[in-house]
PyMOL Python script that loads the backbone (N, CA, C, O; Angstrom):
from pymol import cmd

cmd.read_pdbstr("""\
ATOM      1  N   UNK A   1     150.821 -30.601 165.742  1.00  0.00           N
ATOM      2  CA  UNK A   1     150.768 -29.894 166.992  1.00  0.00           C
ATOM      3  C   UNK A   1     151.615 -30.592 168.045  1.00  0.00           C
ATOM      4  O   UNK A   1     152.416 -30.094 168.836  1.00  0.00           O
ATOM      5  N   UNK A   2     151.249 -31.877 167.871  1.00  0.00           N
ATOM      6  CA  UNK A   2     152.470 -32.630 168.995  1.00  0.00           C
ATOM      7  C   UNK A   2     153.799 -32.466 168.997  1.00  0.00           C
ATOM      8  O   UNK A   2     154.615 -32.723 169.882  1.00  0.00           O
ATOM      9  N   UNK A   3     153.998 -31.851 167.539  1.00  0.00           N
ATOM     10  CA  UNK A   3     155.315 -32.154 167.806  1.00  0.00           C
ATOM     11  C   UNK A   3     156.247 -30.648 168.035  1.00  0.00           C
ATOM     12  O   UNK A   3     157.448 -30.564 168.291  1.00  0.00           O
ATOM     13  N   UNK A   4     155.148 -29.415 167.828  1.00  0.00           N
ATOM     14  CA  UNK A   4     155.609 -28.108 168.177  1.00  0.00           C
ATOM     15  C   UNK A   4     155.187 -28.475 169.598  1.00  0.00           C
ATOM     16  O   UNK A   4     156.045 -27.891 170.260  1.00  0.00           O
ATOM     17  N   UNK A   5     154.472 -29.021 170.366  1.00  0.00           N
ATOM     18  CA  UNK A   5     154.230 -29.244 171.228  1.00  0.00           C
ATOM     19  C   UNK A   5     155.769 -29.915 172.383  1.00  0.00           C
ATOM     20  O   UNK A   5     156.416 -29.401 173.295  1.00  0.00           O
ATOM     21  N   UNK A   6     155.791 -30.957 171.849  1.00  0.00           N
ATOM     22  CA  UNK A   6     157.275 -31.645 172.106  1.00  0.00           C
ATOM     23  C   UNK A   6     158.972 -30.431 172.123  1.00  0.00           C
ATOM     24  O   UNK A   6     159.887 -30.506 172.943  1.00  0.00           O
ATOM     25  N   UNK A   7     158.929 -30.054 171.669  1.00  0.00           N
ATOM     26  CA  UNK A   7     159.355 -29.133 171.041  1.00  0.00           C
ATOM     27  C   UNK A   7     159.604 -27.615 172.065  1.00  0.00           C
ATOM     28  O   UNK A   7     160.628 -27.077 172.487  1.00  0.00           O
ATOM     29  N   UNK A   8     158.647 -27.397 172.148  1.00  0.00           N
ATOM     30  CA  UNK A   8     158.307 -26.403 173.174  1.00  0.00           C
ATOM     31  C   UNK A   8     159.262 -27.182 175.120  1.00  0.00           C
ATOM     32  O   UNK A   8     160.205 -26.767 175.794  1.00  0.00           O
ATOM     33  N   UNK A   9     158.297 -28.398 175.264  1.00  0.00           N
ATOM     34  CA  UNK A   9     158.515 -28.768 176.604  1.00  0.00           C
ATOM     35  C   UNK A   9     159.813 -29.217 176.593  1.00  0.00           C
ATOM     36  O   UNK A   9     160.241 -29.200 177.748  1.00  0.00           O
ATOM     37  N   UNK A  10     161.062 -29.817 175.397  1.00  0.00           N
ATOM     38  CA  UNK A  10     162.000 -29.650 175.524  1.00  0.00           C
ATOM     39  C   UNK A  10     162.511 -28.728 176.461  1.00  0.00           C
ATOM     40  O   UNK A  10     162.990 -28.816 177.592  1.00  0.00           O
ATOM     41  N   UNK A  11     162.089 -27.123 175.050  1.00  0.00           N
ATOM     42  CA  UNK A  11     163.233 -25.887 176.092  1.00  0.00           C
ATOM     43  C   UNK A  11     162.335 -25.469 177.433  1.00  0.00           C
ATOM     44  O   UNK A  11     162.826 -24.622 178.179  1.00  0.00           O
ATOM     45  N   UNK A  12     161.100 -26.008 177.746  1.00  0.00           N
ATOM     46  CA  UNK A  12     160.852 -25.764 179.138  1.00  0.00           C
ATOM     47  C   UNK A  12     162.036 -26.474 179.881  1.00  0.00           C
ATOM     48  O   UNK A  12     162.822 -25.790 180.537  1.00  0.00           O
ATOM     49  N   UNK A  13     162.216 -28.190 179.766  1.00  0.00           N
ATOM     50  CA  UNK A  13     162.690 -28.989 180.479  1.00  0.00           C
ATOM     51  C   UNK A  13     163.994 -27.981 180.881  1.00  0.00           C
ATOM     52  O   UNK A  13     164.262 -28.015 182.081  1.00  0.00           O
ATOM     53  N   UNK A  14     164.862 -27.069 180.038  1.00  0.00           N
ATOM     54  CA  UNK A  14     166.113 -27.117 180.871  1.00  0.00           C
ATOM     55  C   UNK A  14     166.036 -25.907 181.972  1.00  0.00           C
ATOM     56  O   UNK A  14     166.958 -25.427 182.633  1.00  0.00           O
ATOM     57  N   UNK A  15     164.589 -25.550 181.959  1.00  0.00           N
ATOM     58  CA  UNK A  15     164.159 -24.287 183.015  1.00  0.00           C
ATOM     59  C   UNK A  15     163.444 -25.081 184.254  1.00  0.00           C
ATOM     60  O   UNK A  15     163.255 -24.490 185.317  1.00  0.00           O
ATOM     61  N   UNK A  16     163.082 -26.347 184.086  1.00  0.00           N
ATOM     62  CA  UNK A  16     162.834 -27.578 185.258  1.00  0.00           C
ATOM     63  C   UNK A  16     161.164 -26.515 185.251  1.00  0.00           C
ATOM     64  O   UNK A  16     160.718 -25.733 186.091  1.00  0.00           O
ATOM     65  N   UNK A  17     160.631 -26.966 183.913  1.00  0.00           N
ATOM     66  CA  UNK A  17     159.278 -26.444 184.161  1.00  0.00           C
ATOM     67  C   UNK A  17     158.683 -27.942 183.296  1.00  0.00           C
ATOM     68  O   UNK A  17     159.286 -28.623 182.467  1.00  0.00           O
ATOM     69  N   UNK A  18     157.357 -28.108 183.831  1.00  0.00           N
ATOM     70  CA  UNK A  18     156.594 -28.969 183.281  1.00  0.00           C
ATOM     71  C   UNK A  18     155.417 -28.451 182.768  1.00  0.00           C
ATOM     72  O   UNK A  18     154.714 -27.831 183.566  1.00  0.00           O
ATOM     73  N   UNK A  19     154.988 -28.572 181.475  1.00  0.00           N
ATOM     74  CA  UNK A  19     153.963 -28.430 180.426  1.00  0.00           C
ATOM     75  C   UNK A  19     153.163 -29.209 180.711  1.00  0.00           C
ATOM     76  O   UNK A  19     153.609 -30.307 181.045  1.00  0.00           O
ATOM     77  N   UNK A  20     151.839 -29.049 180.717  1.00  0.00           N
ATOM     78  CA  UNK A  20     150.855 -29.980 180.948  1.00  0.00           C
ATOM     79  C   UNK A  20     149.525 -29.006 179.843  1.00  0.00           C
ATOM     80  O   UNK A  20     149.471 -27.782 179.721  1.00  0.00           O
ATOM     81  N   UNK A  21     148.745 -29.878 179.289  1.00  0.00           N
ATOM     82  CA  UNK A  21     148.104 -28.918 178.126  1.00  0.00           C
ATOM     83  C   UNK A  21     146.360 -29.774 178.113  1.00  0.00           C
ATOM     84  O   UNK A  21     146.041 -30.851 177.609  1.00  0.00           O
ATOM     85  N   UNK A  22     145.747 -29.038 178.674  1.00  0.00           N
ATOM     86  CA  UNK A  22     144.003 -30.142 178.719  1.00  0.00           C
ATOM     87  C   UNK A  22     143.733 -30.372 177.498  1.00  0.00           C
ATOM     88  O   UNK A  22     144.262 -29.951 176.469  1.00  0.00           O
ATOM     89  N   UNK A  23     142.823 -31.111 177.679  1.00  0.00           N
ATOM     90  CA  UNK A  23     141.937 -31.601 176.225  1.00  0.00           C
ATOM     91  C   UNK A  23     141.350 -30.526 175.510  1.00  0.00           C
ATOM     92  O   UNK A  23     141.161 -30.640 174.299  1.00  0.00           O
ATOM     93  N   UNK A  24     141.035 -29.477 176.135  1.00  0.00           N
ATOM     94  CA  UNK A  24     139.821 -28.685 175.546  1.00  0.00           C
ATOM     95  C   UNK A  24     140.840 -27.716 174.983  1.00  0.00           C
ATOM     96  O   UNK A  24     140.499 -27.137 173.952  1.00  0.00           O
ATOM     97  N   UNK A  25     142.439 -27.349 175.657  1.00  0.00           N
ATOM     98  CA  UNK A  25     143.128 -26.629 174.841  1.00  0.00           C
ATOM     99  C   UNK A  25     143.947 -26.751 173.670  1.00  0.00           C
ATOM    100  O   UNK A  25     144.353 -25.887 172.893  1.00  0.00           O
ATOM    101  N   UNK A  26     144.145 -28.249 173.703  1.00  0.00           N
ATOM    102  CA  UNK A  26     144.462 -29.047 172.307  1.00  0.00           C
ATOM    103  C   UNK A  26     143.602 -29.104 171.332  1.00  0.00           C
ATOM    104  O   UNK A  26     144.089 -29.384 170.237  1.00  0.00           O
ATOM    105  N   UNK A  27     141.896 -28.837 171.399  1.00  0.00           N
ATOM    106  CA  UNK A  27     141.312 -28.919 170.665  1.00  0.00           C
ATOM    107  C   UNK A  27     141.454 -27.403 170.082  1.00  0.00           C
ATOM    108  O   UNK A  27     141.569 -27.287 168.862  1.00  0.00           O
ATOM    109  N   UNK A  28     141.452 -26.318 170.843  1.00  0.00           N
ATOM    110  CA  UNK A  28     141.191 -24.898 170.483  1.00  0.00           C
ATOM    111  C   UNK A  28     142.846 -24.776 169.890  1.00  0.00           C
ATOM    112  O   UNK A  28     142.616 -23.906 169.050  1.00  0.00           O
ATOM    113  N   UNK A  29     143.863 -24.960 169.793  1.00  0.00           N
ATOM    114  CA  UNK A  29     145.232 -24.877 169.057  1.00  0.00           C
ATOM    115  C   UNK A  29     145.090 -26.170 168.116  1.00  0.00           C
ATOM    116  O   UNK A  29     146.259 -26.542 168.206  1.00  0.00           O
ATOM    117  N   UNK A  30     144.567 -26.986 167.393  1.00  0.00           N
ATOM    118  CA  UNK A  30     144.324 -27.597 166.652  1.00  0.00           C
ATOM    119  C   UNK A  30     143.393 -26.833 165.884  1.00  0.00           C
ATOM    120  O   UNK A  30     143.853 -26.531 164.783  1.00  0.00           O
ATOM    121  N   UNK A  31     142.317 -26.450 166.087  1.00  0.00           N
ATOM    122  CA  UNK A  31     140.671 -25.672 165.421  1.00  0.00           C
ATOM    123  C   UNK A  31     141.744 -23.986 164.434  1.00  0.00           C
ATOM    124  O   UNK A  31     141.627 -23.605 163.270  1.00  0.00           O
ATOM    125  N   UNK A  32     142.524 -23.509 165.402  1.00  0.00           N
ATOM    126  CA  UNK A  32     142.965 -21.922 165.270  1.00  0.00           C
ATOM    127  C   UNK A  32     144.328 -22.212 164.618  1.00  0.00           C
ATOM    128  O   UNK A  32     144.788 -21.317 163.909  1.00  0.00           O
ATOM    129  N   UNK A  33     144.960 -23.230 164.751  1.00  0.00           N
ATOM    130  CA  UNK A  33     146.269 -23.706 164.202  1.00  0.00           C
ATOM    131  C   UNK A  33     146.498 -24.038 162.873  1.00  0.00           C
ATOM    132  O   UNK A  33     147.486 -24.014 162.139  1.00  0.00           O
ATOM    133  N   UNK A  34     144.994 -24.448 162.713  1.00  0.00           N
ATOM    134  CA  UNK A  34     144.908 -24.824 160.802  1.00  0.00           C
ATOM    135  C   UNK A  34     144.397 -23.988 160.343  1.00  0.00           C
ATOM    136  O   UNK A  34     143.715 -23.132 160.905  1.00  0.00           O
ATOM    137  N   UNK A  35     144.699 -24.123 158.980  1.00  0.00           N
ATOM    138  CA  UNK A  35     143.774 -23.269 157.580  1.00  0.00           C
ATOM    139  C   UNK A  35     144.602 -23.857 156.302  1.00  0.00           C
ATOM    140  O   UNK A  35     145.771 -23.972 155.935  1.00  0.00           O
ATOM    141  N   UNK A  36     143.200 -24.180 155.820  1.00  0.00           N
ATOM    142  CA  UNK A  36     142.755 -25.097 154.495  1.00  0.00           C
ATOM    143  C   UNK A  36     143.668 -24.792 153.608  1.00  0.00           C
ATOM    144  O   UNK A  36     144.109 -25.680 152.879  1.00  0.00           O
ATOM    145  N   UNK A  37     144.226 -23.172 153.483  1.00  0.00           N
ATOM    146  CA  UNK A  37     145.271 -22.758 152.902  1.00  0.00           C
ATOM    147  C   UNK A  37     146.622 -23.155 152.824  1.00  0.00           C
ATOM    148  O   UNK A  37     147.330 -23.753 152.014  1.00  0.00           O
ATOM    149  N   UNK A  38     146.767 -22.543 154.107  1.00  0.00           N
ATOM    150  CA  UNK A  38     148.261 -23.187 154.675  1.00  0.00           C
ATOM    151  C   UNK A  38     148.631 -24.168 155.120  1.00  0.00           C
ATOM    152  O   UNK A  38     149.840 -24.398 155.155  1.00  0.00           O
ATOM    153  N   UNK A  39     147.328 -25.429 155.802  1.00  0.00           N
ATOM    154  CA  UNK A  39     147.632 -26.705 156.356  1.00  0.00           C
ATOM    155  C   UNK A  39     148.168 -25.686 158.133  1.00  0.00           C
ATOM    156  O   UNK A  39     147.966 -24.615 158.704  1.00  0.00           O
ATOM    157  N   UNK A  40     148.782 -26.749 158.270  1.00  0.00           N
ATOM    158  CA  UNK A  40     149.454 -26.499 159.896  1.00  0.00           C
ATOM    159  C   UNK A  40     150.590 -25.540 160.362  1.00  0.00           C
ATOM    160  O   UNK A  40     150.939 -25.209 161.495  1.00  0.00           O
ATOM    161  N   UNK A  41     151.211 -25.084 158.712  1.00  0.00           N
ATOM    162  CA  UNK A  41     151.490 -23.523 159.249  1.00  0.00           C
ATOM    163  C   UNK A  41     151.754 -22.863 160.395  1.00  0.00           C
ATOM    164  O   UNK A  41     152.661 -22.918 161.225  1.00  0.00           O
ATOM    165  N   UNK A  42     150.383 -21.977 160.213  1.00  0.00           N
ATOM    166  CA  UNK A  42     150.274 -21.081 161.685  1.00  0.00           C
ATOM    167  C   UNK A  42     150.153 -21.778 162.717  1.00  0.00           C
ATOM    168  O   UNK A  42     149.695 -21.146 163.669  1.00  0.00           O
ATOM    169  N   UNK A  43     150.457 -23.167 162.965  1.00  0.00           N
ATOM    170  CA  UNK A  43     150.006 -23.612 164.533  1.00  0.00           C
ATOM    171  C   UNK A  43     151.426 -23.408 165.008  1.00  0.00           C
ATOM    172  O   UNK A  43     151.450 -23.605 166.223  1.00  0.00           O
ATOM    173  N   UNK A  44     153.038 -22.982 164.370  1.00  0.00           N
ATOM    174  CA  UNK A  44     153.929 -22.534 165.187  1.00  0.00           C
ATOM    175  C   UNK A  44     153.621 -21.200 165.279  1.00  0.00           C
ATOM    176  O   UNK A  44     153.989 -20.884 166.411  1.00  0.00           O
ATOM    177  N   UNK A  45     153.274 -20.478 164.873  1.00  0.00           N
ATOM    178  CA  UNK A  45     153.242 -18.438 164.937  1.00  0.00           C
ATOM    179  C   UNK A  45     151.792 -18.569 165.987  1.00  0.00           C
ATOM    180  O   UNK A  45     151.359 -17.580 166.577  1.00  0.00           O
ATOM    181  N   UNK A  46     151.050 -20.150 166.117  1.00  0.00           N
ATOM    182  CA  UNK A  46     150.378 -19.720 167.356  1.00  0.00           C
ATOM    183  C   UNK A  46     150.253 -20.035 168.509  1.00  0.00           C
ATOM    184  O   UNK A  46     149.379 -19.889 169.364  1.00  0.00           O
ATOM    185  N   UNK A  47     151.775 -20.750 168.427  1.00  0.00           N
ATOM    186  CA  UNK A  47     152.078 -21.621 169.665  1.00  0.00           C
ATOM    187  C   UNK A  47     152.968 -20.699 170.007  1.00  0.00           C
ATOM    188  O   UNK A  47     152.714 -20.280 171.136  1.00  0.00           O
ATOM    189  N   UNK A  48     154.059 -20.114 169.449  1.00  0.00           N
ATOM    190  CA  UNK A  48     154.446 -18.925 169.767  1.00  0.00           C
ATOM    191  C   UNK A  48     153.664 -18.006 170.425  1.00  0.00           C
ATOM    192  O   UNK A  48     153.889 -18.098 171.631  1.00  0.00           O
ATOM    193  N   UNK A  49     152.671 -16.981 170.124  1.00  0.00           N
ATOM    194  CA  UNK A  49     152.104 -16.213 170.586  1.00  0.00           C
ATOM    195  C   UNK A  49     151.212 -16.458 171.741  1.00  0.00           C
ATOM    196  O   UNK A  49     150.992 -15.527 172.515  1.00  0.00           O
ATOM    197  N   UNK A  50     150.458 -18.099 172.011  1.00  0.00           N
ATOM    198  CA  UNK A  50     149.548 -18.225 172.734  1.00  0.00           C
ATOM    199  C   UNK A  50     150.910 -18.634 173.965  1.00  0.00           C
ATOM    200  O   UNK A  50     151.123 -18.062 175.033  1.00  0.00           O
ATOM    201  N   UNK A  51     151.488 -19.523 173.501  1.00  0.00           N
ATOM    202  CA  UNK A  51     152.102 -20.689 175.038  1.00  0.00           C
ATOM    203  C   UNK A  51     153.241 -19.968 175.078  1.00  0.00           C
ATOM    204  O   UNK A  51     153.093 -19.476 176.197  1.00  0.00           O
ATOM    205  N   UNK A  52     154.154 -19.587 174.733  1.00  0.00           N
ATOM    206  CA  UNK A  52     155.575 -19.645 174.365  1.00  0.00           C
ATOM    207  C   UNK A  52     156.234 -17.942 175.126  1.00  0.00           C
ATOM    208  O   UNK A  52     157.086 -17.563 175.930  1.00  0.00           O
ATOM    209  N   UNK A  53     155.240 -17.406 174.284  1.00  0.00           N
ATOM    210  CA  UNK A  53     155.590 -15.893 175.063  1.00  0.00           C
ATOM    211  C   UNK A  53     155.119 -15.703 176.546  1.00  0.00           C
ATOM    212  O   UNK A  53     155.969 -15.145 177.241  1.00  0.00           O
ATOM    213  N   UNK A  54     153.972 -16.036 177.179  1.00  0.00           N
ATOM    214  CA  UNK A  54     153.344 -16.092 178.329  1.00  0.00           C
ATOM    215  C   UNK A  54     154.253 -16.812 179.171  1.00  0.00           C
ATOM    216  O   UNK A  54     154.842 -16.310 180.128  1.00  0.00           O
ATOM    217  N   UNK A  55     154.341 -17.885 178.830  1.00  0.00           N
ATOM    218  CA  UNK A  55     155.383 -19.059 179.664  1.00  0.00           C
ATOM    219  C   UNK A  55     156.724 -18.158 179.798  1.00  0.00           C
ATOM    220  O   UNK A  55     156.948 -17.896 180.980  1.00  0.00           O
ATOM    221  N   UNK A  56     157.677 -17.615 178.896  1.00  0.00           N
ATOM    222  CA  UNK A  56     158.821 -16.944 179.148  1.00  0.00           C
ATOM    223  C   UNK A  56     158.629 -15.650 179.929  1.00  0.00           C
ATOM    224  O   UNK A  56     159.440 -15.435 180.829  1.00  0.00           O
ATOM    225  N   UNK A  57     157.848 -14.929 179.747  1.00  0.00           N
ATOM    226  CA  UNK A  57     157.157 -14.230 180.796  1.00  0.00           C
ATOM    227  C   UNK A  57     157.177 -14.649 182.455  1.00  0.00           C
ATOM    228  O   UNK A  57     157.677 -14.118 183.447  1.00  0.00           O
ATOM    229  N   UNK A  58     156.560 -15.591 182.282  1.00  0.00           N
ATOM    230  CA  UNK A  58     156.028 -16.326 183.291  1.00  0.00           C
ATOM    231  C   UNK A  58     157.873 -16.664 184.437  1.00  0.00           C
ATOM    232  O   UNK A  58     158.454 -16.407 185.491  1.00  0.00           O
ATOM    233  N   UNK A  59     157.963 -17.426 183.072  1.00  0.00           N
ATOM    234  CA  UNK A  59     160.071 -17.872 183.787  1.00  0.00           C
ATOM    235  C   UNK A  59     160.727 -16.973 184.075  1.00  0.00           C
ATOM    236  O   UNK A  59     161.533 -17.066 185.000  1.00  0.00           O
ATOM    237  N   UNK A  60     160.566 -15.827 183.355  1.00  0.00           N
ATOM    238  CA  UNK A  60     161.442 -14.658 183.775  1.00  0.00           C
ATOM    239  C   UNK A  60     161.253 -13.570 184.893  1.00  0.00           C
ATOM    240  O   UNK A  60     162.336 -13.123 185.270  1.00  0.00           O
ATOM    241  N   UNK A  61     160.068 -12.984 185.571  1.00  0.00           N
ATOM    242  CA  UNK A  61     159.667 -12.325 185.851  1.00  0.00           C
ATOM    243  C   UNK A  61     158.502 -12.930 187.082  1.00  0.00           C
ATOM    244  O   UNK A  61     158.022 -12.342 188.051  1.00  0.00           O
ATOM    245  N   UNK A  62     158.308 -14.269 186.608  1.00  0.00           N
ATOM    246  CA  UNK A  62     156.750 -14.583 187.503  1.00  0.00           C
ATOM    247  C   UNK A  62     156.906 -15.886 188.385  1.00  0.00           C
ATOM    248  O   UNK A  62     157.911 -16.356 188.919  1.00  0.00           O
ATOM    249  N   UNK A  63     155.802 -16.254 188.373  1.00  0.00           N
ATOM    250  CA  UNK A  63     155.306 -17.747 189.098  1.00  0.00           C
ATOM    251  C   UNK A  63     156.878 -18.778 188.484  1.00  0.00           C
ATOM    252  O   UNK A  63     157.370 -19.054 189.578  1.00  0.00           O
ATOM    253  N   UNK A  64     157.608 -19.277 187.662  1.00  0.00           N
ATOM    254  CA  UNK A  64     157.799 -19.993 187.273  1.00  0.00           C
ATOM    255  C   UNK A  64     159.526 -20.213 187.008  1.00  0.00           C
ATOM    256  O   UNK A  64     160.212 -21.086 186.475  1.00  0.00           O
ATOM    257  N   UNK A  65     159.832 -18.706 187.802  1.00  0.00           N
ATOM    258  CA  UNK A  65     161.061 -18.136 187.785  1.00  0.00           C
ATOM    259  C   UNK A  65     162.391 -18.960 188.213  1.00  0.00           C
ATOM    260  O   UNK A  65     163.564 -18.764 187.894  1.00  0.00           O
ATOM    261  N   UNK A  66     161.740 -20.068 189.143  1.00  0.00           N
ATOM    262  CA  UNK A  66     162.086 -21.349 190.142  1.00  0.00           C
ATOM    263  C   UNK A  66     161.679 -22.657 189.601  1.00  0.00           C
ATOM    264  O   UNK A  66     161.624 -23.569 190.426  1.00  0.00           O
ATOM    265  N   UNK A  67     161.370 -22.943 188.322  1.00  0.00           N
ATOM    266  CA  UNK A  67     160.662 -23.673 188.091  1.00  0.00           C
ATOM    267  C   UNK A  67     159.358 -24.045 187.961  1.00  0.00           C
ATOM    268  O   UNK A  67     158.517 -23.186 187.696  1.00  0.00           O
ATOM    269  N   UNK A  68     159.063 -25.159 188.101  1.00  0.00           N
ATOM    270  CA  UNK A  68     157.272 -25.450 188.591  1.00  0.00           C
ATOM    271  C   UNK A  68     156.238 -26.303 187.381  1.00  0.00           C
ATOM    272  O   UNK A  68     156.763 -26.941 186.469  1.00  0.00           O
ATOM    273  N   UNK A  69     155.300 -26.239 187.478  1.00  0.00           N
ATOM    274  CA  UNK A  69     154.170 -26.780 186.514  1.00  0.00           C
ATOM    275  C   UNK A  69     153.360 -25.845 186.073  1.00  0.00           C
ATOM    276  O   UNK A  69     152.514 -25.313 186.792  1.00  0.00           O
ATOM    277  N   UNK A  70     153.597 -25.487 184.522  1.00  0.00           N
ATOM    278  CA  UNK A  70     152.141 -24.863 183.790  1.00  0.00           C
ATOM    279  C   UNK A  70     151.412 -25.648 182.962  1.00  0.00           C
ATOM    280  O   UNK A  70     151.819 -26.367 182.050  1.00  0.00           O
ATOM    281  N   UNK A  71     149.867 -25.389 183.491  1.00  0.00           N
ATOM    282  CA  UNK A  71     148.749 -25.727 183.388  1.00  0.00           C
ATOM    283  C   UNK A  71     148.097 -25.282 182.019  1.00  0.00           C
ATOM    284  O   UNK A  71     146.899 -25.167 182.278  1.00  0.00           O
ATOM    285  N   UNK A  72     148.229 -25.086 181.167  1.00  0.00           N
ATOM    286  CA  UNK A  72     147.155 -24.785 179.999  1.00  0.00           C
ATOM    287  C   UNK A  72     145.635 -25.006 179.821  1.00  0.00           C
ATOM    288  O   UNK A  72     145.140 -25.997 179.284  1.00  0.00           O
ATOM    289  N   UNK A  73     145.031 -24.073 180.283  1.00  0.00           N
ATOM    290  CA  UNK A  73     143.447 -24.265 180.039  1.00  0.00           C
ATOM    291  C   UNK A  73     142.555 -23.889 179.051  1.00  0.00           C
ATOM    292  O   UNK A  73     143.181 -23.182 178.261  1.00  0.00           O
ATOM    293  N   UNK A  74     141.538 -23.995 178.744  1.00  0.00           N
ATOM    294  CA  UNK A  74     140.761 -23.014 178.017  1.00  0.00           C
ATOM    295  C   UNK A  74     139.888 -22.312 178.852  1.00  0.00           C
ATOM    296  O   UNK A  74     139.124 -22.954 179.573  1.00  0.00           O
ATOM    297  N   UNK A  75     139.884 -21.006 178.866  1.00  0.00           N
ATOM    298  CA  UNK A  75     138.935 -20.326 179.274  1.00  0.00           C
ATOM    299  C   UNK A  75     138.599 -19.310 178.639  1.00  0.00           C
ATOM    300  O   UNK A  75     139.361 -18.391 178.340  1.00  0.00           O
ATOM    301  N   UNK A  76     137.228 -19.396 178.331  1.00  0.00           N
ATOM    302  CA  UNK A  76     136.393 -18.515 177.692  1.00  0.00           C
ATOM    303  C   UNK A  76     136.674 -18.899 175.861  1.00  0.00           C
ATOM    304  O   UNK A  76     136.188 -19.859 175.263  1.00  0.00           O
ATOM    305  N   UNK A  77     137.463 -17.977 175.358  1.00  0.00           N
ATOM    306  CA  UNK A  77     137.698 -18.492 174.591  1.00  0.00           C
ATOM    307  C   UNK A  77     138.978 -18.733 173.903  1.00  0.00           C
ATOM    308  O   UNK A  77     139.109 -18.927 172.694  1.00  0.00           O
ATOM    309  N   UNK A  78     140.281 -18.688 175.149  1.00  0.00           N
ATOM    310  CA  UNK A  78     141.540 -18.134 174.919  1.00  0.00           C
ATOM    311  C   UNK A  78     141.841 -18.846 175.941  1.00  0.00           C
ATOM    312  O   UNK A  78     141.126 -19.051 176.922  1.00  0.00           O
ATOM    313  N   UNK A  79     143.087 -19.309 175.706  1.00  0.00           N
ATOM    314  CA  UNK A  79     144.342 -20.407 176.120  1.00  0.00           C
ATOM    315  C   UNK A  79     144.290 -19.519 177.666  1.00  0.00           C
ATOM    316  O   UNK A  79     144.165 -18.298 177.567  1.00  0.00           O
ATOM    317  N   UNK A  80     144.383 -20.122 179.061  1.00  0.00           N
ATOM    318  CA  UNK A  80     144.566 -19.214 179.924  1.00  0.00           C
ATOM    319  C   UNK A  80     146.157 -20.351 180.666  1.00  0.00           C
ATOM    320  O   UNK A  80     146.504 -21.333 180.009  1.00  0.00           O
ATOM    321  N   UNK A  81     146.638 -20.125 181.526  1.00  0.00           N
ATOM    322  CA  UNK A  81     147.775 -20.733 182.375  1.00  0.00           C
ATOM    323  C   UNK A  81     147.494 -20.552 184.144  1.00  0.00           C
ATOM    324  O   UNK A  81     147.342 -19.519 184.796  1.00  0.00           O
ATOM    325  N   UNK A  82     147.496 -21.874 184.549  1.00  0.00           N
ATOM    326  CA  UNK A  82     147.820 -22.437 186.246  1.00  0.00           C
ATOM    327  C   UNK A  82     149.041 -22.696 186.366  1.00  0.00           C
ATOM    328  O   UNK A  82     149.581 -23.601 185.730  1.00  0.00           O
ATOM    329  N   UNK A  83     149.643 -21.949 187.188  1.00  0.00           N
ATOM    330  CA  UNK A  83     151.043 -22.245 187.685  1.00  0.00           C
ATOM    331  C   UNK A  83     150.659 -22.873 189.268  1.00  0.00           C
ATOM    332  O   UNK A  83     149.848 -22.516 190.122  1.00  0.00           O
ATOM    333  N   UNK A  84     151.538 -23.846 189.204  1.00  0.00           N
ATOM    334  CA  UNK A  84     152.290 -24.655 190.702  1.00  0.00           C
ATOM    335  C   UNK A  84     153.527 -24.396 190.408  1.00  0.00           C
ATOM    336  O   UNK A  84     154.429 -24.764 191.160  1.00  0.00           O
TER     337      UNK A  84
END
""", "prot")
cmd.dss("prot")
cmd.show_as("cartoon", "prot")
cmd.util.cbc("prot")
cmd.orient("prot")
């Protein structure tokens, strides 16, 4: 995960955005990222879908368009985002 993680905040860096990711959402993309099957697999097809699409969203269109800091939380039971 760290290192799709790493990975990710690269191509933030050349949009002058900062990734920041809590404890409780590293645990829930670690828990949903594996399977016994595939090993670690799906933790890119769900780092894609959870962080990756929202965030470009976010750069293109939103809060983040200028840059800034996203926040990764857990809420409820799904990855949510704080922009500064």
């Amino acid at each position: 995960m760290d290192k799709n993680l790493a990975e990710l905040q690269a191509l933030l860096d050349e949009k002058g955005v900062k990734l920041k990711v809590s404890a409780e959402a590293r645990r829930w993309l670690a828990d949903k990222g594996y399977e016994p099957a595939f090993g670690a697999r799906p933790m890119a097809r769900l780092i894609e879908d959870k962080l990756k699409k929202p965030l470009a969203e976010a750069i293109l269109f939103g809060p983040l368009k200028d840059g800034g800091k996203a926040e990764v939380v857990l809420t409820g039971m799904e990855p949510a985002f704080k922009y500064r």
